[in-house]
PDB file of N, H, CA, C and O in Angstrom:
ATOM      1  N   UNK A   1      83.758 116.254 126.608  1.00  0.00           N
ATOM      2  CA  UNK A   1      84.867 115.369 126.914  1.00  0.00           C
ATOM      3  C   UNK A   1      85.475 114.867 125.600  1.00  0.00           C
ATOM      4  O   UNK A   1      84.765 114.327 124.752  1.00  0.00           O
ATOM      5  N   UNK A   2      86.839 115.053 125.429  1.00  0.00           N
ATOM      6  H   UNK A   2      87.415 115.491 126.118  1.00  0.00           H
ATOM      7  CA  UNK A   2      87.796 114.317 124.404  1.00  0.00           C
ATOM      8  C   UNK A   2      87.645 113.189 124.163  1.00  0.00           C
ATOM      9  O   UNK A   2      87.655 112.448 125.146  1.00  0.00           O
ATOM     10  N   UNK A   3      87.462 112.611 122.936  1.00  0.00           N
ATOM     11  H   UNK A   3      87.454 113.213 122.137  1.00  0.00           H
ATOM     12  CA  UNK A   3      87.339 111.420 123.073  1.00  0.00           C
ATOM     13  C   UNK A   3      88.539 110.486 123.512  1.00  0.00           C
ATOM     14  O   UNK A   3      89.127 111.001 124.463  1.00  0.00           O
ATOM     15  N   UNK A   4      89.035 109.400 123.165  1.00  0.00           N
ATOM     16  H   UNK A   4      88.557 108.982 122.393  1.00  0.00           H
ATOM     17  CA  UNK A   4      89.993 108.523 123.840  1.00  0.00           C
ATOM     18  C   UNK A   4      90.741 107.526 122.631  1.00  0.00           C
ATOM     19  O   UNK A   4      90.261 106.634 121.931  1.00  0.00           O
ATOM     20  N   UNK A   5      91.362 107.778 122.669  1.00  0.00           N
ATOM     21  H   UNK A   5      91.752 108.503 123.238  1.00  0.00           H
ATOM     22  CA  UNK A   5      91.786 106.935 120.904  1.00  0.00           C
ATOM     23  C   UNK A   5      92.933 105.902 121.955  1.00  0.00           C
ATOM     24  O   UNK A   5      93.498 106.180 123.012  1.00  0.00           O
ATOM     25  N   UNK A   6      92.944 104.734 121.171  1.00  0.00           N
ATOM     26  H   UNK A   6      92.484 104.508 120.312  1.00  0.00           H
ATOM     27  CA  UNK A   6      94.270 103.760 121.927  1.00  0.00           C
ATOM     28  C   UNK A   6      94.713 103.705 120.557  1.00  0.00           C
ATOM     29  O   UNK A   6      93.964 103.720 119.580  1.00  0.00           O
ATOM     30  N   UNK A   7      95.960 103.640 120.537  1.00  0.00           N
ATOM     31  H   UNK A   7      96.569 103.627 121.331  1.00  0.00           H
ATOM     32  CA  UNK A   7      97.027 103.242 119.734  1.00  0.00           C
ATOM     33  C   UNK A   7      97.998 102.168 119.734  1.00  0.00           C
ATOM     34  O   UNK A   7      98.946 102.167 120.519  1.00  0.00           O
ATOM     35  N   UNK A   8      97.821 101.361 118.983  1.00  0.00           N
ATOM     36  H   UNK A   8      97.051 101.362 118.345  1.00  0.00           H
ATOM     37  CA  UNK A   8      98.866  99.951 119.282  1.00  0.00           C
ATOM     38  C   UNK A   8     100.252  99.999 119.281  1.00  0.00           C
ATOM     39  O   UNK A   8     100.769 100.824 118.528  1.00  0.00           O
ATOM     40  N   UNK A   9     100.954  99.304 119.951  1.00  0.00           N
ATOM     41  H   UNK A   9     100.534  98.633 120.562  1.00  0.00           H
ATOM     42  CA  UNK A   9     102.660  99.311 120.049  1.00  0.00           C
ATOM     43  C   UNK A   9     103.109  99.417 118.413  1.00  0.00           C
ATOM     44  O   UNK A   9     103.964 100.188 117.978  1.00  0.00           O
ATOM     45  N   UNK A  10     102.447  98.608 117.752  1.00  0.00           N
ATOM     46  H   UNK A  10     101.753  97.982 118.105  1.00  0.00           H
ATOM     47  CA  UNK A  10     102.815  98.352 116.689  1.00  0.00           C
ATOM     48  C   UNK A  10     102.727  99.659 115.426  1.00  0.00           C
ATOM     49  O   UNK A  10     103.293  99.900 114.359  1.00  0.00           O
ATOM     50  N   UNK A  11     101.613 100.318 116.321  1.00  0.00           N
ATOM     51  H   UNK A  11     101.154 100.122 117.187  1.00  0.00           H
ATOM     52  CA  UNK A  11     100.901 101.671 115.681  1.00  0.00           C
ATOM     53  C   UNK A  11     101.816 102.634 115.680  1.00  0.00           C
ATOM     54  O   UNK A  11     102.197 103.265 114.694  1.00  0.00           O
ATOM     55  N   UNK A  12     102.197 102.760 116.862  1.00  0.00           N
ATOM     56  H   UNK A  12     101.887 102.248 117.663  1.00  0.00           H
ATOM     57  CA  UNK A  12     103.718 103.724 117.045  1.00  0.00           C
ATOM     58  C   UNK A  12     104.922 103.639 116.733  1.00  0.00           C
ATOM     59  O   UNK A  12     105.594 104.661 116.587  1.00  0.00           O
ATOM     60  N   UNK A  13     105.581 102.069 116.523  1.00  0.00           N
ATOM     61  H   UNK A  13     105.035 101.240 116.642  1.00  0.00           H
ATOM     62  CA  UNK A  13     106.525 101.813 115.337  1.00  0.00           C
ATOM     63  C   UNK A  13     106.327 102.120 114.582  1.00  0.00           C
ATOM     64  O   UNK A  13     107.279 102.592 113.960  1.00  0.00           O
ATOM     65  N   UNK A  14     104.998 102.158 113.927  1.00  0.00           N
ATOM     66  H   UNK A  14     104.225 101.775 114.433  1.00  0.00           H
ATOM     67  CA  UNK A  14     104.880 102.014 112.261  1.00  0.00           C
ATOM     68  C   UNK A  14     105.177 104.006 112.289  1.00  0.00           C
ATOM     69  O   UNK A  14     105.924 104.521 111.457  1.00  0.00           O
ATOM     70  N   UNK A  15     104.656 104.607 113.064  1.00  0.00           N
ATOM     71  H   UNK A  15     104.049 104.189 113.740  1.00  0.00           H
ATOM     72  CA  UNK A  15     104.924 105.988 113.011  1.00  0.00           C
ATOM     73  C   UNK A  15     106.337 106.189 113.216  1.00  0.00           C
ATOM     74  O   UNK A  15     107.104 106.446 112.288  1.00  0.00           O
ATOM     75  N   UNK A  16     106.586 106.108 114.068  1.00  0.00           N
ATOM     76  H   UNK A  16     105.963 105.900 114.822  1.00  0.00           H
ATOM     77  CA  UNK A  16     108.180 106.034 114.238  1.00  0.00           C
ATOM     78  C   UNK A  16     109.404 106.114 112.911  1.00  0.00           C
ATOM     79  O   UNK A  16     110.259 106.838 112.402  1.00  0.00           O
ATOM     80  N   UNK A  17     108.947 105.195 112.851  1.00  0.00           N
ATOM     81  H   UNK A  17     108.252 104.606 113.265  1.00  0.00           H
ATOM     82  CA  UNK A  17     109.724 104.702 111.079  1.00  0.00           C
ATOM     83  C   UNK A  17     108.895 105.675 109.802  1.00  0.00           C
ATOM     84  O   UNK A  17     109.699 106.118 108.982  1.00  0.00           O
ATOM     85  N   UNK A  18     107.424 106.055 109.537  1.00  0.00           N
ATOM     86  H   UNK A  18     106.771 105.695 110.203  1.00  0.00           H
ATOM     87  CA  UNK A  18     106.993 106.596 108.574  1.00  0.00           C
ATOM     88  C   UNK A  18     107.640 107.705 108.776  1.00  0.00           C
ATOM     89  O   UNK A  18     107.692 108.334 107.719  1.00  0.00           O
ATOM     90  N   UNK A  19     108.458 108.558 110.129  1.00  0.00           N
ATOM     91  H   UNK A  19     108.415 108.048 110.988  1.00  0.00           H
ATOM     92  CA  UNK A  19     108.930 110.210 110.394  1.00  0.00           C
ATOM     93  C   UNK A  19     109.865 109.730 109.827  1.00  0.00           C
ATOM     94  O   UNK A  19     109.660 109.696 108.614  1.00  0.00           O
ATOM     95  N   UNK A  20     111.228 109.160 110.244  1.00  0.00           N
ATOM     96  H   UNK A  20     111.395 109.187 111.230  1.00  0.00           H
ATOM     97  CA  UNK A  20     112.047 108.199 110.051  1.00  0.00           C
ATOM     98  C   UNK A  20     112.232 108.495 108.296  1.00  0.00           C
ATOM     99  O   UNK A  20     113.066 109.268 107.826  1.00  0.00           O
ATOM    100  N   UNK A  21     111.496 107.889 107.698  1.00  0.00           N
ATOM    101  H   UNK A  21     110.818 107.261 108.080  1.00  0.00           H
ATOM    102  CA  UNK A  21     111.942 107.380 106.422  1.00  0.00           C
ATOM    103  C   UNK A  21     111.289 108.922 105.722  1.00  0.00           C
ATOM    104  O   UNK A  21     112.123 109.555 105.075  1.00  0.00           O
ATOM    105  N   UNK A  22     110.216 109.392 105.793  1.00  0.00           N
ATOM    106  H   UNK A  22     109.538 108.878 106.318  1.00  0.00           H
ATOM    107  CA  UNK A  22     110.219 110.968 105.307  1.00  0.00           C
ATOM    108  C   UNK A  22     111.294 112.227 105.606  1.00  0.00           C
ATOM    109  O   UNK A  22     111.419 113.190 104.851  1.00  0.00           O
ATOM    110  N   UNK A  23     112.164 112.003 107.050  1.00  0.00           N
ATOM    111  H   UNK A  23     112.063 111.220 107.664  1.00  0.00           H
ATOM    112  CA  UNK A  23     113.644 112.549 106.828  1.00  0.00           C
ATOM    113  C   UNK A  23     114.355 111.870 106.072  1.00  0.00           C
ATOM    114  O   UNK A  23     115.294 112.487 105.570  1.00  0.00           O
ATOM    115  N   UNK A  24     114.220 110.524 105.733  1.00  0.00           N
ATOM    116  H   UNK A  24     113.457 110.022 106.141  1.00  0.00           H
ATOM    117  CA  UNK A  24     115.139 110.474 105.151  1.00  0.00           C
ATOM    118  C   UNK A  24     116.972 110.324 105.655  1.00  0.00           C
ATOM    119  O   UNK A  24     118.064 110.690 105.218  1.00  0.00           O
ATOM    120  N   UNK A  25     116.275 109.342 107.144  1.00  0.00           N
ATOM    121  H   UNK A  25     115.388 109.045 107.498  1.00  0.00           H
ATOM    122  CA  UNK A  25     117.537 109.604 107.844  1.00  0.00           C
ATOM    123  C   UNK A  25     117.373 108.266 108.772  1.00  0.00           C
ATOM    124  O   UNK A  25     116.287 107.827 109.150  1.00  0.00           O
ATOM    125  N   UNK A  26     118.767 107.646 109.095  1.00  0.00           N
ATOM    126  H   UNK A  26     119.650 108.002 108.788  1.00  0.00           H
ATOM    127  CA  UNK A  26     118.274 106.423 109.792  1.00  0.00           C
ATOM    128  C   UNK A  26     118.018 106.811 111.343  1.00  0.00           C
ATOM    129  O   UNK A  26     118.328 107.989 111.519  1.00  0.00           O
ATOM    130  N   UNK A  27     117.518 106.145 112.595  1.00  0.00           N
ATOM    131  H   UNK A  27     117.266 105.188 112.451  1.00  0.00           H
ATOM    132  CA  UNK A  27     117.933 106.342 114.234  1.00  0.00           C
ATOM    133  C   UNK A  27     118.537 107.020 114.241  1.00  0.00           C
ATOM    134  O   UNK A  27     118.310 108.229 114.271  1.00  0.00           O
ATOM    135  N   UNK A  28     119.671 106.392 114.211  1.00  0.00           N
ATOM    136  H   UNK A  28     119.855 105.410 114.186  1.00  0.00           H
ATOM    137  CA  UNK A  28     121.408 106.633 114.756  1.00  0.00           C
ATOM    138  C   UNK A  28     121.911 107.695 113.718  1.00  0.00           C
ATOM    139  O   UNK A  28     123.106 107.906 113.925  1.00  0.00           O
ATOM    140  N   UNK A  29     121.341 108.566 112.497  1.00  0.00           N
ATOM    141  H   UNK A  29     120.370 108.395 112.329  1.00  0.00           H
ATOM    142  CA  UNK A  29     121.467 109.304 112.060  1.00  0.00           C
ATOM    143  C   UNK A  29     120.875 110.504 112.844  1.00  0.00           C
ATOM    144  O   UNK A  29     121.720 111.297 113.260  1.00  0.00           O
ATOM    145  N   UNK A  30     119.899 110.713 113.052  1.00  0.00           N
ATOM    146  H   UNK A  30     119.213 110.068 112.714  1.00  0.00           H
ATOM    147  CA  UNK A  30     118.604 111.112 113.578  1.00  0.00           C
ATOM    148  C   UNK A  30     119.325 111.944 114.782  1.00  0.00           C
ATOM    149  O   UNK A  30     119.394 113.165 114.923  1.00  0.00           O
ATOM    150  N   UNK A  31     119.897 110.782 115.701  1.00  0.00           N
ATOM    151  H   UNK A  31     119.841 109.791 115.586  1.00  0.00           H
ATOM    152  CA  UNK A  31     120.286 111.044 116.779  1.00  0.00           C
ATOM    153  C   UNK A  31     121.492 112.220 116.866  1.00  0.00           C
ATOM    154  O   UNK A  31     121.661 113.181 117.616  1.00  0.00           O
ATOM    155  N   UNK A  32     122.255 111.662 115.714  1.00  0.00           N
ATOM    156  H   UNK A  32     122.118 110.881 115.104  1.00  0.00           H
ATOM    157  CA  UNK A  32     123.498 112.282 115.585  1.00  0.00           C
ATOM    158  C   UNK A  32     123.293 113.802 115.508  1.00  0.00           C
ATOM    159  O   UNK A  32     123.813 114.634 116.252  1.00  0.00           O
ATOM    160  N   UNK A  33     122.471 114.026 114.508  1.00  0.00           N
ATOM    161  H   UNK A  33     122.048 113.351 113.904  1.00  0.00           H
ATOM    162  CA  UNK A  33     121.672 115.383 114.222  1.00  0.00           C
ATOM    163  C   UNK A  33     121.334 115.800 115.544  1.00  0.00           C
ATOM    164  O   UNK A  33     122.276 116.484 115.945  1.00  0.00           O
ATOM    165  N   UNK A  34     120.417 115.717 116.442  1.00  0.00           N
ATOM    166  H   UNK A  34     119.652 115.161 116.117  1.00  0.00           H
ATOM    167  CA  UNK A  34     120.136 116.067 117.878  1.00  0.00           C
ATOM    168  C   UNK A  34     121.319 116.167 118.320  1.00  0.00           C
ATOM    169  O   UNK A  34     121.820 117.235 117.968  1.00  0.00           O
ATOM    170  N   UNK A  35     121.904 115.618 118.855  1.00  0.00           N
ATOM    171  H   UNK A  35     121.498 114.750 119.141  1.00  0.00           H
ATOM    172  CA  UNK A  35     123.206 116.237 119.255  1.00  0.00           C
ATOM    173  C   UNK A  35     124.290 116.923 118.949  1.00  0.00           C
ATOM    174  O   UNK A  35     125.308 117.170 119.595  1.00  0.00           O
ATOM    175  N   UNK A  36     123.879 117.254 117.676  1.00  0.00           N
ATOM    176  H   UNK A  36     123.052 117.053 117.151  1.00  0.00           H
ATOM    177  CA  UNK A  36     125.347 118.401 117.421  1.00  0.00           C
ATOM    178  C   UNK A  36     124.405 119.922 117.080  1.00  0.00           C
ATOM    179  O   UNK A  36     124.814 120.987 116.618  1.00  0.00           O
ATOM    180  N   UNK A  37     123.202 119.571 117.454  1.00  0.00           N
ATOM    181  H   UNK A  37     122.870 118.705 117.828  1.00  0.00           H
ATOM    182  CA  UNK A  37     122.107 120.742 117.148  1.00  0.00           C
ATOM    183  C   UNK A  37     121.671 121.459 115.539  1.00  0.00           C
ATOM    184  O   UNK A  37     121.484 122.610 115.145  1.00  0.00           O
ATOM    185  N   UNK A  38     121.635 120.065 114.889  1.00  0.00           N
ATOM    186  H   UNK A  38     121.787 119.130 115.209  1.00  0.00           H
ATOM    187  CA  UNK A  38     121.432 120.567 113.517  1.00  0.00           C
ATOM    188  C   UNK A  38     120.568 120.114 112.475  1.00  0.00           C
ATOM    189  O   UNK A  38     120.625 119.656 111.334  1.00  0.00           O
ATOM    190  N   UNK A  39     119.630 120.481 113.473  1.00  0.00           N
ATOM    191  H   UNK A  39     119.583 120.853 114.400  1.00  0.00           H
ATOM    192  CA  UNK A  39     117.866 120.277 112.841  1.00  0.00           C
ATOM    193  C   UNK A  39     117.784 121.234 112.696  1.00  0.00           C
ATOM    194  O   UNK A  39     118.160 122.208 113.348  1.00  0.00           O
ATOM    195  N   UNK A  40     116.664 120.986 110.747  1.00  0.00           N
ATOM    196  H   UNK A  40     116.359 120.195 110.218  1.00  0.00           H
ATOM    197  CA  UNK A  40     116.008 121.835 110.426  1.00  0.00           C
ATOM    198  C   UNK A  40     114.574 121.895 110.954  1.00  0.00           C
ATOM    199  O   UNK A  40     113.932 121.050 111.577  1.00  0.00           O
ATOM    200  N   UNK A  41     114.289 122.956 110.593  1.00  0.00           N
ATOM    201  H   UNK A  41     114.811 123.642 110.087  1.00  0.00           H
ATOM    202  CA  UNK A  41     112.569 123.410 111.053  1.00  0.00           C
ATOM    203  C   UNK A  41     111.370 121.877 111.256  1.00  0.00           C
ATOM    204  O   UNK A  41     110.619 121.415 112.116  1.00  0.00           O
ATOM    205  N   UNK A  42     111.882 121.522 109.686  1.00  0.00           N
ATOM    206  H   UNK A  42     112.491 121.897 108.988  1.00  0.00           H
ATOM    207  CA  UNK A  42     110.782 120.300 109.523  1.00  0.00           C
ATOM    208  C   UNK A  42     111.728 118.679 111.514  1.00  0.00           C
ATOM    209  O   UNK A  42     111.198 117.786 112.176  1.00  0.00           O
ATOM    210  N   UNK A  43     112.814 119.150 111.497  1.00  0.00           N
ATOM    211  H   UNK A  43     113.244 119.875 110.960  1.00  0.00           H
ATOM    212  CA  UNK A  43     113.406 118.040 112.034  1.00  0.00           C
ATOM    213  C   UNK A  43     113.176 118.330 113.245  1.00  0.00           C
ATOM    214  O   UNK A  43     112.972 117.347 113.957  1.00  0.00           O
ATOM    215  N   UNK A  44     113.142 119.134 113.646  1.00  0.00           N
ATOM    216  H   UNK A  44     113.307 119.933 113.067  1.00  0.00           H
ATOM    217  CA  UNK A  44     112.684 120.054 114.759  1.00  0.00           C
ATOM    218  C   UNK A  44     111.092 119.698 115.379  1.00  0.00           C
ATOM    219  O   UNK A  44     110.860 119.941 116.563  1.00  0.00           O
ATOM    220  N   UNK A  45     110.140 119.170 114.582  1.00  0.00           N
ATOM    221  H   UNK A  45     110.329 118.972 113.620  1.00  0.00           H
ATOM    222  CA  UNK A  45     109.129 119.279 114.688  1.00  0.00           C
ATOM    223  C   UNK A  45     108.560 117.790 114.566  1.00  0.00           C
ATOM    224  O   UNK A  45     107.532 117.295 115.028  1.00  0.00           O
ATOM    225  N   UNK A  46     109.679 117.196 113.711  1.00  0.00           N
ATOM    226  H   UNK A  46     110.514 117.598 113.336  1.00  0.00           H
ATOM    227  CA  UNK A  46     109.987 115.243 113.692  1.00  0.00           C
ATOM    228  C   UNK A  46     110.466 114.875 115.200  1.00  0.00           C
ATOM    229  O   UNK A  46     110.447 113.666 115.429  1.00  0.00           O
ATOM    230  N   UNK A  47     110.771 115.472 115.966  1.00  0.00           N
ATOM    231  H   UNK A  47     110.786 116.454 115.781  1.00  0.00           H
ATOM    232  CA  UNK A  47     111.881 115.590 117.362  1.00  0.00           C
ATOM    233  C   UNK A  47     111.078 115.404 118.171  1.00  0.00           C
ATOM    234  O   UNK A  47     111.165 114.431 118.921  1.00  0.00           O
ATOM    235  N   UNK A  48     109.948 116.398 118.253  1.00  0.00           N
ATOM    236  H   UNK A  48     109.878 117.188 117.644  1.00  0.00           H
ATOM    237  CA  UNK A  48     108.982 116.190 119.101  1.00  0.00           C
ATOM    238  C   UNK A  48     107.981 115.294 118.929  1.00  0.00           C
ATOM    239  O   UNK A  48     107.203 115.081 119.858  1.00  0.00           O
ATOM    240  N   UNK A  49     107.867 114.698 117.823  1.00  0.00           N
ATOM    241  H   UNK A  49     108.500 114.872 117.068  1.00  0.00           H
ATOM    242  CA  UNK A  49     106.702 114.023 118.019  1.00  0.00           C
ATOM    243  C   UNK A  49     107.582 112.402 117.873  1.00  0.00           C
ATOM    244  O   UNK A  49     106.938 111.364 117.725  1.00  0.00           O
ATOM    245  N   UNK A  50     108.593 112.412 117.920  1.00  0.00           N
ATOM    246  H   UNK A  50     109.116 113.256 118.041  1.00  0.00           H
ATOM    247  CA  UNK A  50     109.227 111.527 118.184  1.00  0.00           C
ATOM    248  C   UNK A  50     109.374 110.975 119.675  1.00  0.00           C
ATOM    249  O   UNK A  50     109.463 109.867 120.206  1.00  0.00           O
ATOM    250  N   UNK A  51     109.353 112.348 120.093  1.00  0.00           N
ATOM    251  H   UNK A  51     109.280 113.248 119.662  1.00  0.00           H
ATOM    252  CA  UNK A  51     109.928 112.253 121.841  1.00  0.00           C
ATOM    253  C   UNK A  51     108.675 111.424 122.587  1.00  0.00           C
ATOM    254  O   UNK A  51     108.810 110.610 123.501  1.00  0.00           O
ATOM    255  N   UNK A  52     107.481 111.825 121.988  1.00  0.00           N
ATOM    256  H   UNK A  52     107.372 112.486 121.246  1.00  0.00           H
ATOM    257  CA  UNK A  52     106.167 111.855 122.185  1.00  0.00           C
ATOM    258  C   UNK A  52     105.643 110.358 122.168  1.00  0.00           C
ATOM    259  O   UNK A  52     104.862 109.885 122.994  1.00  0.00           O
ATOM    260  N   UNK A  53     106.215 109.679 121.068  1.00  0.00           N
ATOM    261  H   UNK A  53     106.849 110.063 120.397  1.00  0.00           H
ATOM    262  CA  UNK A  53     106.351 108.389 120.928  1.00  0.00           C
ATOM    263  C   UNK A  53     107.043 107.427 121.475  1.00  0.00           C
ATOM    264  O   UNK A  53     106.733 106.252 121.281  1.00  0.00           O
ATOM    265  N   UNK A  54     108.181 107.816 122.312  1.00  0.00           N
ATOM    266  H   UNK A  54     108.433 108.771 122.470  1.00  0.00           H
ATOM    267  CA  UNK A  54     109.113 107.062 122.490  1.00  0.00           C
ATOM    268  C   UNK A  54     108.467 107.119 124.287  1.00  0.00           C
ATOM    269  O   UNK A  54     108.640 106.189 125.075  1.00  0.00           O
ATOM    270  N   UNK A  55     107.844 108.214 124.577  1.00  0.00           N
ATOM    271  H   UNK A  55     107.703 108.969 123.938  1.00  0.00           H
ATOM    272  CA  UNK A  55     106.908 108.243 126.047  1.00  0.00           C
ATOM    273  C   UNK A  55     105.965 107.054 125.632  1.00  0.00           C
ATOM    274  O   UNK A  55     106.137 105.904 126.036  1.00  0.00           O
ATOM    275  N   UNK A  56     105.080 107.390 124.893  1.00  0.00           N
ATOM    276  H   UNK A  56     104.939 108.324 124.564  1.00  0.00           H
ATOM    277  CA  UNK A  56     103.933 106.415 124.622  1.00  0.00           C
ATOM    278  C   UNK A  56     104.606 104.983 124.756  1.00  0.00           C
ATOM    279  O   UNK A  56     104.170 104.193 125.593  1.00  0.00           O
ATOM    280  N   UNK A  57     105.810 104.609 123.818  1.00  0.00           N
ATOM    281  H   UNK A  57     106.164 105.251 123.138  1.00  0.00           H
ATOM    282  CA  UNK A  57     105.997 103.143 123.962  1.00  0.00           C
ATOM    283  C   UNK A  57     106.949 102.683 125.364  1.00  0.00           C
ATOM    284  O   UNK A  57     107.235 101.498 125.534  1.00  0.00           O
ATOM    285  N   UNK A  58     107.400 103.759 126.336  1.00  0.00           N
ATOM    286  H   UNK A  58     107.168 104.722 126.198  1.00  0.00           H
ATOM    287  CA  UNK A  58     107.644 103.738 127.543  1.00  0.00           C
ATOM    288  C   UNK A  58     109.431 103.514 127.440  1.00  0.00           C
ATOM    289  O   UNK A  58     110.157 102.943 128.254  1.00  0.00           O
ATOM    290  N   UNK A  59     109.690 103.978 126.541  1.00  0.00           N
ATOM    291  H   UNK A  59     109.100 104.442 125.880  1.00  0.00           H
ATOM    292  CA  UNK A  59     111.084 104.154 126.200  1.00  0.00           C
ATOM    293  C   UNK A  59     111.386 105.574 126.758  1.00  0.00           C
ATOM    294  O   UNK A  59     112.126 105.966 125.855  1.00  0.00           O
ATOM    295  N   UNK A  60     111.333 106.340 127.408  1.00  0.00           N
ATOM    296  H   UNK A  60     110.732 106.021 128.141  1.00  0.00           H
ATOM    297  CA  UNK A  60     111.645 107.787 128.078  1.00  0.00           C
ATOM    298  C   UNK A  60     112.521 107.626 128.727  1.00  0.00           C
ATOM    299  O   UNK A  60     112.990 108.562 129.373  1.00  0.00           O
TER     300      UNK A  60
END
């Protein structure tokens, strides 16, 4: 059996923002990019584990 890790609200902001600031790109930048379809490989892969986060903090 897997173990079970909890992660704090605060835990997933702080991730949020560490993807965030290693693109090198604000939200509403971020976003802009997703919608005109012009992620790179690395942004592509920031996307998902973004999406992933934004489930976890119940923002979906």
């Amino acid at each position: 059996m897997a173990p079970v890790r909890e992660i704090t609200h605060d835990a997933l902001v702080a991730r949020r923002e560490a993807i965030l600031d290693r693109l090198n790109l604000s939200r509403t930048e971020f976003e802009a990019r997703i919608v005109a379809a012009a992620l790179t490989p690395e942004e592509w892969d920031a996307k998902d584990e973004l999406e992933g986060i934004e489930f976890l903090l119940g923002n979906d």
